[in-house]
C-alpha positions in Angstrom: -65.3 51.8 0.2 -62.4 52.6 2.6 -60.9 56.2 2.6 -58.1 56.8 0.0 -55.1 59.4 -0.3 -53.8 60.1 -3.5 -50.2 61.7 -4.0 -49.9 63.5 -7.6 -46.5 64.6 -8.9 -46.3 66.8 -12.2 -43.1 66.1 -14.1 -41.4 67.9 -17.4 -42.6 64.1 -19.1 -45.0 62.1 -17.4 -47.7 63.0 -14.6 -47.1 60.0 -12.1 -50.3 59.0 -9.2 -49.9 56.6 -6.8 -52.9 55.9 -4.1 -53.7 53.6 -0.6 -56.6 52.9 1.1 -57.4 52.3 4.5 -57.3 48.8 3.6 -52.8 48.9 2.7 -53.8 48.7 -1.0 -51.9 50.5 -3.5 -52.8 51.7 -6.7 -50.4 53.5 -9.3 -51.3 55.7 -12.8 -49.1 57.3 -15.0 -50.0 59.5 -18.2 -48.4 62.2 -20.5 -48.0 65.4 -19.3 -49.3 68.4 -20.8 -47.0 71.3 -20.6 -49.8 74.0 -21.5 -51.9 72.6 -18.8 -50.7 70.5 -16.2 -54.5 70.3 -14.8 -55.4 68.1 -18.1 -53.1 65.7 -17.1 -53.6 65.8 -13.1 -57.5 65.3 -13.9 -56.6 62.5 -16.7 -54.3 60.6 -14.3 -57.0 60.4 -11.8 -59.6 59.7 -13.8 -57.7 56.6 -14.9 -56.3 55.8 -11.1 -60.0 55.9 -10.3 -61.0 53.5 -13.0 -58.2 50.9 -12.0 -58.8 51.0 -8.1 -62.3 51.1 -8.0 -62.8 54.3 -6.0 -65.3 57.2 -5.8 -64.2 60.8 -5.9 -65.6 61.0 -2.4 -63.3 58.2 -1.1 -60.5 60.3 -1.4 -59.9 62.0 1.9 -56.5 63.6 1.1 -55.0 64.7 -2.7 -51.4 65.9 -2.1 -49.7 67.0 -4.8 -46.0 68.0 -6.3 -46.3 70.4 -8.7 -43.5 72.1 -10.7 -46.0 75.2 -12.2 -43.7 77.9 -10.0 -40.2 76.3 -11.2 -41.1 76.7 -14.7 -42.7 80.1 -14.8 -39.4 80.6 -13.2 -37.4 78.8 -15.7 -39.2 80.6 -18.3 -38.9 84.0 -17.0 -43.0 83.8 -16.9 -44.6 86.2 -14.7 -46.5 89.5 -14.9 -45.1 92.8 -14.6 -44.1 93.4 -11.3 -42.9 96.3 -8.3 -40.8 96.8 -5.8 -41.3 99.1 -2.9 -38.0 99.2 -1.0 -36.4 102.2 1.8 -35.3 105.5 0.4 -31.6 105.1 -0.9 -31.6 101.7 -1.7 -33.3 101.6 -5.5 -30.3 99.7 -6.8 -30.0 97.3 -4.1 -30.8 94.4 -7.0 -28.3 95.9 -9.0 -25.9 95.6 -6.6 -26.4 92.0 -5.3 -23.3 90.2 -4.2 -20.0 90.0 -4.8 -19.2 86.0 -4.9 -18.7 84.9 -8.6 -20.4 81.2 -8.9 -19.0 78.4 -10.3 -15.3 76.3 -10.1 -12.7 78.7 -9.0 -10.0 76.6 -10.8 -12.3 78.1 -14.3 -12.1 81.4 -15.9 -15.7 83.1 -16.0 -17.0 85.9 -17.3 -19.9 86.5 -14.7 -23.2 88.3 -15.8 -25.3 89.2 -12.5 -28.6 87.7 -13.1 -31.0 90.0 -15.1 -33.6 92.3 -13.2 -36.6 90.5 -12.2 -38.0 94.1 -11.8 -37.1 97.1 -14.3 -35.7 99.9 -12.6 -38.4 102.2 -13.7 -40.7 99.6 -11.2 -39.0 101.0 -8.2 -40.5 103.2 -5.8 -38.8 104.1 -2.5 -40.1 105.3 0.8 -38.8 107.4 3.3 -38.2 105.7 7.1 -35.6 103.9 8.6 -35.7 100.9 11.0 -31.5 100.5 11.7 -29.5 97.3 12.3 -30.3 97.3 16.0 -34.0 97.2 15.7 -34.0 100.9 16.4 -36.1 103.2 14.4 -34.8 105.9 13.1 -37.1 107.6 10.6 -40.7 107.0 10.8 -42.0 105.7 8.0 -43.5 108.1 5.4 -47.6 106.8 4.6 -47.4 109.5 1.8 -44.6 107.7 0.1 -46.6 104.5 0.3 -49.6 106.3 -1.1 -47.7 107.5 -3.6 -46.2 104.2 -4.6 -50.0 102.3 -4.5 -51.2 105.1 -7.2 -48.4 104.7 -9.3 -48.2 100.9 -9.7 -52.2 101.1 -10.2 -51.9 103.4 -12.8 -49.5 101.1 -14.7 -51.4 98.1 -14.1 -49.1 96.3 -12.1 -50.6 94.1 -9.6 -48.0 91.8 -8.4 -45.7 94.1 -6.1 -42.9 93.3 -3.7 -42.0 95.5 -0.5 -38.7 95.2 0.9 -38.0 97.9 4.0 -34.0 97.7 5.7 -33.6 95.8 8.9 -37.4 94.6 9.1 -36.5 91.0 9.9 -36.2 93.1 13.8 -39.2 95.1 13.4 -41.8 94.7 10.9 -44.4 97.4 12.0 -42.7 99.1 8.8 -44.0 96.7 6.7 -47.1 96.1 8.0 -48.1 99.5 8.2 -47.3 99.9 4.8 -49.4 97.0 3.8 -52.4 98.2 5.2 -51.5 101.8 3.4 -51.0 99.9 0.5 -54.0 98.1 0.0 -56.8 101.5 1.3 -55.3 102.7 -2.5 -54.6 98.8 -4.7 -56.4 96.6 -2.6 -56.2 93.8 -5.4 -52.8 93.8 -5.6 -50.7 91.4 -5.1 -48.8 92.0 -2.4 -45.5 90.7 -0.3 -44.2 92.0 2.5 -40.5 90.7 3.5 -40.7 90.4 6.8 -44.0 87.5 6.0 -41.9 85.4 3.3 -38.0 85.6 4.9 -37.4 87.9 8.0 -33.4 87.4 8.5 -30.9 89.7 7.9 -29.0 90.0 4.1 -31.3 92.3 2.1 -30.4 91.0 -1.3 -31.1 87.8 -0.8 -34.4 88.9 1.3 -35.1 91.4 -1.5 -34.7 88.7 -4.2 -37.0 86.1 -2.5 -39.3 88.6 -1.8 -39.8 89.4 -5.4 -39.9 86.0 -6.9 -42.5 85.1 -4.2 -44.8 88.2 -5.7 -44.3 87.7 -9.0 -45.5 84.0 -8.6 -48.5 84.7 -6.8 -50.5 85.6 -9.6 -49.7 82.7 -11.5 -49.6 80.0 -8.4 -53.3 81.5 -7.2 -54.9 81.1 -11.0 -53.4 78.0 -11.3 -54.3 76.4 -8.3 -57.3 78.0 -8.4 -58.3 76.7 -11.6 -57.7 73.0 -10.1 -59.5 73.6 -7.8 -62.4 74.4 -9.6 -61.9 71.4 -12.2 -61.4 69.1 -8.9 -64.5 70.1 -7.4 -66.3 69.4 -10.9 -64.9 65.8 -10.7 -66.7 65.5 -7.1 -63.5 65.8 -5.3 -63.9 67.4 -1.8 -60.6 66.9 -0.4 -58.4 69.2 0.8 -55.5 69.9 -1.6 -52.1 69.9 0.2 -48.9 71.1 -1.6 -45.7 69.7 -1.2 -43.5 73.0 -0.2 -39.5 72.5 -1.6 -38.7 72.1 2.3 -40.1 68.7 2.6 -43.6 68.8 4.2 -46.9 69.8 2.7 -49.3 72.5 3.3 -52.5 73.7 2.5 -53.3 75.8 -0.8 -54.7 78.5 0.6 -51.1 79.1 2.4 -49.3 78.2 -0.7 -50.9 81.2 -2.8 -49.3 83.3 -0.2 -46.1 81.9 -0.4 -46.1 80.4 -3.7 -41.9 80.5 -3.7 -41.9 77.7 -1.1 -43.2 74.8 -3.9 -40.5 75.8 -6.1 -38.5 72.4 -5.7 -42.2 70.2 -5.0 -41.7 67.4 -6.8 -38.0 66.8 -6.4 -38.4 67.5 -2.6 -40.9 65.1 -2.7 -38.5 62.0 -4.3 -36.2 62.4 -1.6 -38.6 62.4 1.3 -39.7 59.4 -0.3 -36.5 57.5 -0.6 -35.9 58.7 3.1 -39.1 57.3 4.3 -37.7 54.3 2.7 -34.4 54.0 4.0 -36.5 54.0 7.7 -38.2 51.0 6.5 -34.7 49.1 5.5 -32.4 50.5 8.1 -30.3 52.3 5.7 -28.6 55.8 7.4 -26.7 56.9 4.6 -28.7 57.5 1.8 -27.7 59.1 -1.6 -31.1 60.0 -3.6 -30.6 59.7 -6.9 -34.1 60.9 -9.2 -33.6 60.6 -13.0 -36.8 61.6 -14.4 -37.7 62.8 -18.5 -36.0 66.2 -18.6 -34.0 66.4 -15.3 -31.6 64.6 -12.8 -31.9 65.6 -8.8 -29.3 64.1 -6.0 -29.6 64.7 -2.3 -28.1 63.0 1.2 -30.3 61.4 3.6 -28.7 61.0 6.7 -30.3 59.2 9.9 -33.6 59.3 7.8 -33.4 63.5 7.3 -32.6 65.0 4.2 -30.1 67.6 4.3 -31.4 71.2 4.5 -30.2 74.3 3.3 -31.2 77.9 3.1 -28.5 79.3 0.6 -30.0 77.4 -3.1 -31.1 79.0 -6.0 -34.0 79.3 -7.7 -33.0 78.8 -11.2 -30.3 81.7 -11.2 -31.6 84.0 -8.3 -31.0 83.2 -4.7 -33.9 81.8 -2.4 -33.5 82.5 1.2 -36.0 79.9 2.4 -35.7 76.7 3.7 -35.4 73.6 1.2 -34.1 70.5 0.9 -30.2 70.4 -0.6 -30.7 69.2 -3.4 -28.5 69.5 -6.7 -30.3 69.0 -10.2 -29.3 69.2 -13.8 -30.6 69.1 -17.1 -30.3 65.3 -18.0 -33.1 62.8 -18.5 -33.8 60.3 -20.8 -35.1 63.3 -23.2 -31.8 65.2 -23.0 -30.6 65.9 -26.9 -27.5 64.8 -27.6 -25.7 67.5 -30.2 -22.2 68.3 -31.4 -21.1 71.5 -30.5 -18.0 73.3 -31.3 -15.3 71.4 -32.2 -17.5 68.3 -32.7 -17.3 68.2 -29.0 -20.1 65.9 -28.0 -22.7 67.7 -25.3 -25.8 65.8 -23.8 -28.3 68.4 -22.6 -29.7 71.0 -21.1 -31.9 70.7 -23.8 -34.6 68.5 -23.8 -37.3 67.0 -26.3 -39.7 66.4 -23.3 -43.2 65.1 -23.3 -43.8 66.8 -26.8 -42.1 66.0 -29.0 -40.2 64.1 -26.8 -37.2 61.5 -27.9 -37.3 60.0 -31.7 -38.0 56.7 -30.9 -41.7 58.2 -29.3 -42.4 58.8 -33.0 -44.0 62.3 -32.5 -42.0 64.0 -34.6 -39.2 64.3 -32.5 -35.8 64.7 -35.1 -32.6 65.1 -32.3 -31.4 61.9 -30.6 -31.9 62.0 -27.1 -30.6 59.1 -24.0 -33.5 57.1 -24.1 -32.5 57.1 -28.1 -29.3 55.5 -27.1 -30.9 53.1 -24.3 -32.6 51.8 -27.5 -30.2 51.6 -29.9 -27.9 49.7 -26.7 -30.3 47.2 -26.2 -30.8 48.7 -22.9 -34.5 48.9 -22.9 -37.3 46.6 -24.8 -39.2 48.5 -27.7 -42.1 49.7 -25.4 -43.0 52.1 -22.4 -45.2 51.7 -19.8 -46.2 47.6 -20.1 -46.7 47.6 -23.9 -48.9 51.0 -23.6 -46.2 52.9 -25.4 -44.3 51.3 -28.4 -41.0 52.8 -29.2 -39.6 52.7 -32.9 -36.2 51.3 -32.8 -35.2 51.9 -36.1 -35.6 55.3 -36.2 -33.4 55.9 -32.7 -31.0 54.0 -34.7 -31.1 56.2 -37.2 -31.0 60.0 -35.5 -28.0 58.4 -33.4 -26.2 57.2 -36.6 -26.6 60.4 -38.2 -25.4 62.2 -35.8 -22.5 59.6 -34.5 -21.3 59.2 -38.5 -20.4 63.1 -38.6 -17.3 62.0 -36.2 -16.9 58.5 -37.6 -18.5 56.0 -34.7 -21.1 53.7 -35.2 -24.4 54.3 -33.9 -23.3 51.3 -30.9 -20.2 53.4 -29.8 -21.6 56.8 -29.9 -24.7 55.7 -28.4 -22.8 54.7 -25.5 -20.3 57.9 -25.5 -23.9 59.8 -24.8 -24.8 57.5 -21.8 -21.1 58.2 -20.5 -21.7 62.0 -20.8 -24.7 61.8 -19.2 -23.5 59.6 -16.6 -20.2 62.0 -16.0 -22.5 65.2 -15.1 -24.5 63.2 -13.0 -21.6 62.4 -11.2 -20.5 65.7 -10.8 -23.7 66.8 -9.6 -23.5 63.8 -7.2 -20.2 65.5 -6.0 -21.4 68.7 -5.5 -24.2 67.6 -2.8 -21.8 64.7 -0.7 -17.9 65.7 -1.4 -18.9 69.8 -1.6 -20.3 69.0 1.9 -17.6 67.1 3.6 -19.5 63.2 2.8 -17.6 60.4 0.8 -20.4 58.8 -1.7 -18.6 55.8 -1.3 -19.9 55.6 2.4 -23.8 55.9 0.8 -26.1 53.5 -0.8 -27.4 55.1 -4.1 -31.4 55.0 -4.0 -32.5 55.1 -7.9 -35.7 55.9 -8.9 -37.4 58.1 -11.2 -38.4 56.9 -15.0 -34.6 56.1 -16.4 -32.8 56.4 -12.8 -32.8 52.5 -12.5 -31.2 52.2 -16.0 -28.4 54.6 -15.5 -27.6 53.4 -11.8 -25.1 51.2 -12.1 -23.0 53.8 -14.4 -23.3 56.2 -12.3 -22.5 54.4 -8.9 -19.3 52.5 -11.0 -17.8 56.1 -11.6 -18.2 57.2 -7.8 -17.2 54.4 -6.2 -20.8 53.0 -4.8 -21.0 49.3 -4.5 -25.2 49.5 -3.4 -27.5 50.3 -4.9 -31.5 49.9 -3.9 -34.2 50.4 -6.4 -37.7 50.7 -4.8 -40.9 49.4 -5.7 -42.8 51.1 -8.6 -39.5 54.0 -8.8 -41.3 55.7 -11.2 -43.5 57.1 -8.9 -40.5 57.4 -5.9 -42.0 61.3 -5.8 -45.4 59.8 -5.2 -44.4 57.7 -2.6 -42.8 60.9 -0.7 -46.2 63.0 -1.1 -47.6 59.9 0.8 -45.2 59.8 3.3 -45.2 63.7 4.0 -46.6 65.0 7.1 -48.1 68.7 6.9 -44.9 71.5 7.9 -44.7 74.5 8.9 -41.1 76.9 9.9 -40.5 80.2 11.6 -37.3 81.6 11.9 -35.8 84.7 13.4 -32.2 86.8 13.2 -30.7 87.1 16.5 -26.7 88.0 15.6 -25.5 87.6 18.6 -21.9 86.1 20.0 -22.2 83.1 21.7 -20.3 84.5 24.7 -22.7 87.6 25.1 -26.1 85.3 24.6 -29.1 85.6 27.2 -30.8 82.2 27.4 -33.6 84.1 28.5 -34.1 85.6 25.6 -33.6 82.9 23.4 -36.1 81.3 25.0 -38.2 83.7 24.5 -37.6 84.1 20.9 -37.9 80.2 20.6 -41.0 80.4 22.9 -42.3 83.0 20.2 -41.6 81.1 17.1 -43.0 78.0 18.1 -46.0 79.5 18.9 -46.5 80.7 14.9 -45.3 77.5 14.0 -48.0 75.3 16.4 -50.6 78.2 15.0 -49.7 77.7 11.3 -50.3 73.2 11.4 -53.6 73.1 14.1 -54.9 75.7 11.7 -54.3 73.1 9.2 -56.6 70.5 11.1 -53.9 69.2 12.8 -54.2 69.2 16.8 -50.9 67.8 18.2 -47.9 69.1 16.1 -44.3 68.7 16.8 -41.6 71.2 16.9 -37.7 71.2 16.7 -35.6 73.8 17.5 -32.2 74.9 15.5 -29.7 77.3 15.4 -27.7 78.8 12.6 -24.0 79.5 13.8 -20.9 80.9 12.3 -17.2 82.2 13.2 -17.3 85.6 13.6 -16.4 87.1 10.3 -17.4 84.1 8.1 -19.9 84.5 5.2 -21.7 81.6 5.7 -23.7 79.7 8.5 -23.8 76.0 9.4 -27.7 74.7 11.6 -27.6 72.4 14.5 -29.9 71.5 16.4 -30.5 72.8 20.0 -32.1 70.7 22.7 -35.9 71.0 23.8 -36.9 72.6 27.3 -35.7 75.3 29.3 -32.9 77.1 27.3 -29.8 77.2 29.4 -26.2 78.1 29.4 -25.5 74.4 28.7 -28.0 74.0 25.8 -26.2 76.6 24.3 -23.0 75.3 24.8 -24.1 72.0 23.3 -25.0 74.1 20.4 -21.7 75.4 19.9 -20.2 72.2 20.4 -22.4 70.5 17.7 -21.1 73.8 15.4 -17.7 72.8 15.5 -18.5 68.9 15.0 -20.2 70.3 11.9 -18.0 72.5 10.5 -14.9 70.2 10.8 -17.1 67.7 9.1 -17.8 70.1 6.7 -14.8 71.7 5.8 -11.9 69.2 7.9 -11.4 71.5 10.2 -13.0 73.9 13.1 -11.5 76.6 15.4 -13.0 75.5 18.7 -11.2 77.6 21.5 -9.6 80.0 18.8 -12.1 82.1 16.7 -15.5 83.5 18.6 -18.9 81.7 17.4 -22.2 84.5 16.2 -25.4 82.8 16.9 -26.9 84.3 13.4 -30.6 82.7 13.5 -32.9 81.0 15.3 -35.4 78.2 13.9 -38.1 76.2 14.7 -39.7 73.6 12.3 -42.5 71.9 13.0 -45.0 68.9 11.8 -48.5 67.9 11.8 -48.3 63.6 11.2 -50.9 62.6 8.6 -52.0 58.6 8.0 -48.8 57.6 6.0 -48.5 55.0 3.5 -47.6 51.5 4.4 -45.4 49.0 2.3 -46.5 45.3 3.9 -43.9 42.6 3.8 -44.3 39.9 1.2 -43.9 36.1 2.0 -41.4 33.9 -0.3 -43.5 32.4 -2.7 -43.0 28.8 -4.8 -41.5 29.2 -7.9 -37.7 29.9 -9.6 -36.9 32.7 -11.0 -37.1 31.3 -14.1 -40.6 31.9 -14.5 -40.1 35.7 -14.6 -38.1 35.5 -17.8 -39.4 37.5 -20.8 -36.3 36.0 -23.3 -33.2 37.3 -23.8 -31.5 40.4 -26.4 -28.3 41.1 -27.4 -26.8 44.1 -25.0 -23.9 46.3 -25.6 -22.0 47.6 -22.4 -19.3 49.2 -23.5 -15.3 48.2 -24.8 -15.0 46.8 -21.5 -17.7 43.9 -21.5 -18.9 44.1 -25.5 -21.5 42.9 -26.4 -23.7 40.0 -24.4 -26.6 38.4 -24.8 -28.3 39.5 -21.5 -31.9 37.9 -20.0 -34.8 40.1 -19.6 -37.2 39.7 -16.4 -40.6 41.0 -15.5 -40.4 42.3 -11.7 -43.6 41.6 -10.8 -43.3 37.7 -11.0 -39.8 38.2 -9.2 -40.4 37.0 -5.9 -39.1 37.4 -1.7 -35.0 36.6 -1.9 -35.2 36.1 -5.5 -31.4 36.3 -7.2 -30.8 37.8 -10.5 -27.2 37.9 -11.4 -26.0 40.3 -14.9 -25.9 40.5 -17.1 -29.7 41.2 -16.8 -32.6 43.5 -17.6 -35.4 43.9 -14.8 -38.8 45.5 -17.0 -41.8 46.8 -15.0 -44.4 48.9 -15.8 -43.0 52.3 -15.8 -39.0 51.7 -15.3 -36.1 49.4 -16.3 -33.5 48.1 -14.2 -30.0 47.5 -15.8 -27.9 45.0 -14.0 -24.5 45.1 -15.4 -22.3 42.4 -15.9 -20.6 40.8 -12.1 -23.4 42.1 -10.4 -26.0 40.6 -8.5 -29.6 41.8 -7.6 -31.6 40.5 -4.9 -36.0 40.8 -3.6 -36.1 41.6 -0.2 -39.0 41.5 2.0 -40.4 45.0 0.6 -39.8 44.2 -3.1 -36.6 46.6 -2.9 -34.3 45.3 -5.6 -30.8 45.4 -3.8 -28.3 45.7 -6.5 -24.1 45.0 -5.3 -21.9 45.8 -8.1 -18.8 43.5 -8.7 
């Protein structure tokens, strides 16, 4: 048999696998997944991927996988008891966290800070001081970090998070204090800082810092515990992790920065849909993922997704690198509900995998989206090719119910839902390309997830978008980025420094130092010629916030440098329509260099025309409603796989494959191309 990789991607509804072979073969599995263990549905899902391709467990030479276990002990405030060991006179630096209020300034807000991750009573401080300068000013006191050690073992606490001022310059603090920390608690978890984010901004350093320790525990069972089960199964292969960045890495480097996977299986749609825009020559790319419980956007420009270092985990910052992506709580299980006023609202609650919408028929009682797909006509009375029978009648009912209380029909509030939905996506949509200087108009809208094919066409009508490109198999569009993901590693270090004082001397040899712990970090990973880019973050002096660009290879000189700060103001007028090039100074802030380790990537082959019409991939037709403006029409249903190579299908029309549906809307026309893409143009 030849070798096989399989990509595995965890998601609040379904557990999606996709696998090739050294032979361009594809193979695809989907399953339930099981909240209370997502390693029963992994192991299920490959049991039946195994069973369909014909492979032995030790075939598989590589299992990479997208996993959302650190996101939801996140969302669900789920982790152990945890400390934090920070400098003497800054216990309340949580407490004080910044000043910016989140949200629309044009709305009123009453703004909590987000709750304490650690309880005040957790906090232990030392004595030392390292100041802003790199300077130290106090030696660190080892009795202090003695002291500290005996305390949290006493309590029990064995997830701990040590956060010393100005470290990102000098970590000797830190490290010292480590290896103090662990002669008293050696099985302790235990974060330093200066490992998981060295720049400069100690909240947002603090707060990463924390969430990185309090997942450890939790990330290293877990993924120990797979592990285990894997290797029971006969699987030998090495497990990589998708990290929220966009490139994968080994486990045993995941368990020490478990925060990094936070955004895996989102990450891992829009490096998918960006290796596929390669394929097609498409360089404006809006990703659009609509999955079971959640919808995720991002901009893929020139084949990169956007980066940023300034997201959220949940509600608490995360300094570390990820791709920009916005998501929000709409899927096809998001509840519709009256709230007050009978105001309509369409998630963030969701029914899930369990119970999941009505229609599943497991006890499910709210209606949910793929209720009102149902009840629409939108979708045929079955998942997954006839594995999953939905029950029509009783969507019709749970929407009527709930529509009657405000006098619509089941038909007309059923669509109101889709409209809501559609209306935050768009918004969310907004955020990530208008937020950020980009017109979606100007981008092709790649759908994919489970219901992102249905709800396409709604969403690109209310932004404008006349293209739209649903990909092969887009329920498993996350798959197809774990398969297209080389192995990643990133170093980064603050410099602050004004552009007109800067040594290239010694940023080259800050850039010669990072890559050398980025080229260390992927050949340890088996891989023996990586790549590395370099990047700068730059800002106006005075401005809270920074903007990367890149900064040529070789020998840094005064010229590379002024490209950089060229390529700053490009940006920022692109950002924000404007710049101050020969008015306001520019602060080099931090340094960065990413790097990857290429790994056999998945292949799509090109698919001849074959004889037939289209014709013979009609299943019949069904009455459809879209809304006051087109009514009602009867609208034909079509099974993709018998579409063929430069096929036409023009809407009203329903495209049904195995673990999606395609809505074409009335005036618009889909076409096959020579990868199977179906490229939708709206009228």
């Amino acid at each position: 048999m030849s070798e096989v990789w399989v990509g595995v991607d965890t998601g609040g509804t379904f557990t999606d696998l996709l696998a090739f072979n050294s032979e361009g073969q594809l193979f695809a599995a989907k399953t339930p997944s099981t909240p209370d263990d997502d390693t029963r549905a992994f192991l299920t899902g490959l049991s039946a991927l195994q069973a369909s391709a014909g492979f032995e467990p030790s075939d598989v030479v590589g299992l990479h996988y997208g996993t959302t276990v650190a996101l939801n002990a996140v969302l669900q405030k789920r982790w152990p008891s945890l400390g934090f060991i920070v400098t003497h006179g800054y216990r309340e630096m949580i407490e004080i966290a910044r000043q910016t209020v989140p949200g629309d300034w044009g709305a009123i807000y009453t703004w909590v800070k987000p709750p304490r991750v650690v309880p005040l009573e957790n906090v232990r401080q030392v004595r030392g001081r390292i100041t802003h300068t790199g300077e130290v000013l106090e030696e660190m006191s080892t009795d202090d970090v003695r002291s500290a050690a005996e305390f949290f073992k006493a309590k029990g606490i064995n997830a701990v998070a040590l956060c010393f001022m100005h470290s990102y310059l000098d970590p000797s603090h830190e490290q010292r204090a480590r290896e103090v920390f662990r002669e008293i608690h050696p099985d302790c978890f235990l974060t330093i800082s200066s490992d998981v984010l060295p720049e400069f901004r100690e909240y947002e350093r603090a707060m990463t810092t924390c969430l990185n320790a309090a997942l450890m525990p939790l990330v290293t069972d877990y993924l120990d515990s797979l592990d285990s089960r894997l290797k029971g199964a006969g699987y030998s292969a090495p497990l990589l992790l998708m990290r929220s960045s966009g490139g994968l890495s080994q486990s045993d480097r995941v368990v020490e920065q478990p925060a990094t996977i936070a955004y895996s299986g989102p990450s891992a749609g829009v490096l998918g849909m960006a290796w596929l825009a390669e394929q097609i020559g498409e360089d404006k790319v809006l990703t659009y993922d609509m999955g079971g419980t959640s919808t995720d956007v991002a901009l893929v420009e020139d084949g990169r997704p956007l980066l940023t270092t300034e997201g959220l985990l949940d509600i608490y910052p995360m300094g570390m690198p990820s791709i920009d992506i916005v998501s929000i709580g709409a899927g096809g299980g998001s509840i519709a509900s009256l709230g007050t006023g009978d105001r309509l609202r369409v998630g963030p609650e969701s029914a899930g995998a369990d119970p999941g919408p009505v229609c599943y028929g497991k006890g499910g009682t709210q209606p949910t989206v793929t209720d009102a797909n149902l009840v629409l006509g939108r979708i045929p009375d079955y998942l997954l090719g006839g594995d999953m029978p939905l029950d029509a009648q009783a969507a019709l009912d749970a929407v009527g119910t709930v529509g009657g209380k405000i006098g619509l029909a089941p038909e007309e509030f059923a669509y109101g839902i889709l409209q809501l939905a559609a209306a935050r996506m768009s918004a969310a949509v907004r955020q990530v390309s208008i937020a950020r200087g980009r017109d979606p108009r100007e981008y092709a809208l790649f759908a994919f997830g489970g219901a992102g094919p249905l709800h396409a066409a709604e969403l690109a009508d209310q932004l404008g978008i006349r293209r739209i490109v649903i990909p092969p198999r887009p329920g498993l569009g996350s798959c197809l980025g774990l398969l297209a993901a080389d192995i990643q590693a990133s170093a980064v270090q603050t410099v602050n420094t004004r552009a007109e004082n800067i040594s290239p001397d010694r940023i080259g040899d800050t850039f010669a130092d990072l890559e050398a712990k980025v080229v260390a970090d992927i050949r340890g990973q088996g891989i023996a010629t990586p790549t590395t880019e370099r990047f700068a973050d730059l800002c106006y002096v005075g401005m809270a916030t920074e903007l990367t660009v890149p900064v040529p290879d070789g020998p840094v000189s005064d010229a590379g440098l002024d490209a950089a700060v060229d390529a700053f103001h490009a940006e920022h007028r692109r950002t924000y329509g404007y710049h101050y090039a020969g008015e306001q100074p520019v602060e080099f802030v931090n340094l960065r260099v990413r790097g990857a380790g290429p790994l056999p990537r998945i292949e799509l082959a090109e698919t001849t025309p074959r004889e037939g019409s289209v014709d013979d991939a009609v299943l019949g037709d069904r009455d459809v409603y879209y809304g006051p403006r087109h009514g009602k029409q009867r609208t034909r249903l079509y099974d993709r796989d018998r579409l063929a190579v430069n096929h036409e299908v023009s809407g009203p029309a329903i495209i049904v494959e195995y673990d999606s549906t395609v809505l074409v809307p009335p005036a618009a026309v889909t076409r096959v191309d020579a990868l199977g893409n179906l490229i939708i143009h709206l009228g």
